[in-house]
C-alpha positions as CSV (number, residue, x, y, z in Angstrom):
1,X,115.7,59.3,80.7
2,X,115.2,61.7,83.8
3,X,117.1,64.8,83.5
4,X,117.9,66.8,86.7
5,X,119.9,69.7,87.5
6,X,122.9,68.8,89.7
7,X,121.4,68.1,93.4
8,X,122.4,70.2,97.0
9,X,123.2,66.6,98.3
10,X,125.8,65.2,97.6
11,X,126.3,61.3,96.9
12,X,127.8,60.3,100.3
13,X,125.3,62.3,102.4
14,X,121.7,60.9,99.9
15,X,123.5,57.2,100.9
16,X,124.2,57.9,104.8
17,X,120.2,59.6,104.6
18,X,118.5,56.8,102.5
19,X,120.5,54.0,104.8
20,X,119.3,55.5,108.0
21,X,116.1,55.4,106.8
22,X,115.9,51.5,105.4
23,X,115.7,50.6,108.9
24,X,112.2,50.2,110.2
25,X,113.1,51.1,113.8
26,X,115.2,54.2,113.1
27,X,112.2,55.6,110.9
28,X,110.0,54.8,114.0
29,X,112.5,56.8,115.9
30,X,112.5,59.6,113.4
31,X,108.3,59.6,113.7
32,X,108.6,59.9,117.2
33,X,110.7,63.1,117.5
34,X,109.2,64.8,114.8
35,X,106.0,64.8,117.7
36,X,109.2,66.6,119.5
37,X,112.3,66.3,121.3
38,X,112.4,63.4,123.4
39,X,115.5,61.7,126.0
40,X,117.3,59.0,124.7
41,X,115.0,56.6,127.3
42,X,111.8,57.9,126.1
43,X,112.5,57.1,122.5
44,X,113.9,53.7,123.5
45,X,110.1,53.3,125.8
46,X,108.6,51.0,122.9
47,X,111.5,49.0,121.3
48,X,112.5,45.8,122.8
49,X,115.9,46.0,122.8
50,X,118.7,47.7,125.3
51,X,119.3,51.2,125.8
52,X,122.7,50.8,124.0
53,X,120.8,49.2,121.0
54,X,118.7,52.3,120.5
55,X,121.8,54.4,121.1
56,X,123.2,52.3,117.7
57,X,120.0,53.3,115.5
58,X,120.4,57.0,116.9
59,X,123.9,57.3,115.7
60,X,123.3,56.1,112.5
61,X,120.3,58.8,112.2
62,X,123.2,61.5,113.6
63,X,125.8,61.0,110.7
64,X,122.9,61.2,108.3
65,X,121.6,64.8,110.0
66,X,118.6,63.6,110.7
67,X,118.5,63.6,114.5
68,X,120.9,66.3,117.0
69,X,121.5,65.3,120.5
70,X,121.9,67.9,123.4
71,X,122.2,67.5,126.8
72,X,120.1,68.8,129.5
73,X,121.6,68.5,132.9
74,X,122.2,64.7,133.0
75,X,119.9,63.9,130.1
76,X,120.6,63.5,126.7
77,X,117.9,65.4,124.5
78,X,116.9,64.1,121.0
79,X,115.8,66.5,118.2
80,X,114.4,65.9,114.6
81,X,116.5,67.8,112.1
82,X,114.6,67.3,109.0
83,X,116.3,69.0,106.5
84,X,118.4,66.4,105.3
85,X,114.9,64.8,103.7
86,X,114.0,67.8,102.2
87,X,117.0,67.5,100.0
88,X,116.5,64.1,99.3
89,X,112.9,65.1,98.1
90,X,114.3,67.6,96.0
91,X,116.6,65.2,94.6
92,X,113.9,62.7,94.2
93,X,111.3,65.4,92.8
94,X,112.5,64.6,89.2
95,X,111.8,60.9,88.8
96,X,108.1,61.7,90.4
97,X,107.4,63.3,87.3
98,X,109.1,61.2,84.9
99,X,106.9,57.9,87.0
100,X,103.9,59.7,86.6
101,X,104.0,60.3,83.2
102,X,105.0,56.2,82.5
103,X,101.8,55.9,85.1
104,X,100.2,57.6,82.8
105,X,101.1,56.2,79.9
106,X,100.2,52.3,80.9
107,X,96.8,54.0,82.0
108,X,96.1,55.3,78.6
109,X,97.2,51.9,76.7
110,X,95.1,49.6,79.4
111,X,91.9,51.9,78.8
112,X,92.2,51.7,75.0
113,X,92.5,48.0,74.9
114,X,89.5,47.8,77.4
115,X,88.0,50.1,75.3
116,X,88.7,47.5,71.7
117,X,87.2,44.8,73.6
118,X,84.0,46.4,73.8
């Protein structure tokens, strides 16, 4: 059983994090403005779907903190706001270690029964 002390996240915000990034596009999104900020049109540049499609994907990515819009004149300005995986990987750090020793473990029984059919 995996033991971890009581995570920064909370339930609602790990589920609104882990669904914006289940979508293939969004974490495309999420790729390209960690390069930088980028205007809602850039980032839409290599999907092919509307402007008001992308729009959808970048309000999911908003409620989970992962992405902050500004404006800039007329211009809507897209910036990467990573923190909100940081906790996730701190609430995910536990099970690493508890896979790696099962890893481990099926390592160790596979190389002894190679090792009895010698």
């Amino acid at each position: 059983m995996v033991q971890y002390s009581a995570a920064r996240i909370s339930e609602e915000a790990l589920s609104k994090v882990a669904d914006a990034i289940s979508d293939r596009t969004r974490r495309s999104i999420l790729v390209r403005l960690a390069r930088g900020p980028a205007s809602i049109s850039d980032v839409a540049e290599p999907f092919g779907m509307t402007l008001t499609g992308v729009c959808k994907h970048v309000r999911v990515l908003e409620r989970a903190g992962l992405v902050r819009r500004r404006r800039h004149g007329r211009e809507k300005i897209l910036e990467f706001s990573p923190a909100p995986l940081g906790e996730v990987a701190r609430w995910i750090h536990p099970y690493e270690s508890f896979w790696n020793g099962r890893m481990n473990a099926l390592e160790s029984h596979f190389a002894a029964k190679k090792e009895k059919m010698r």
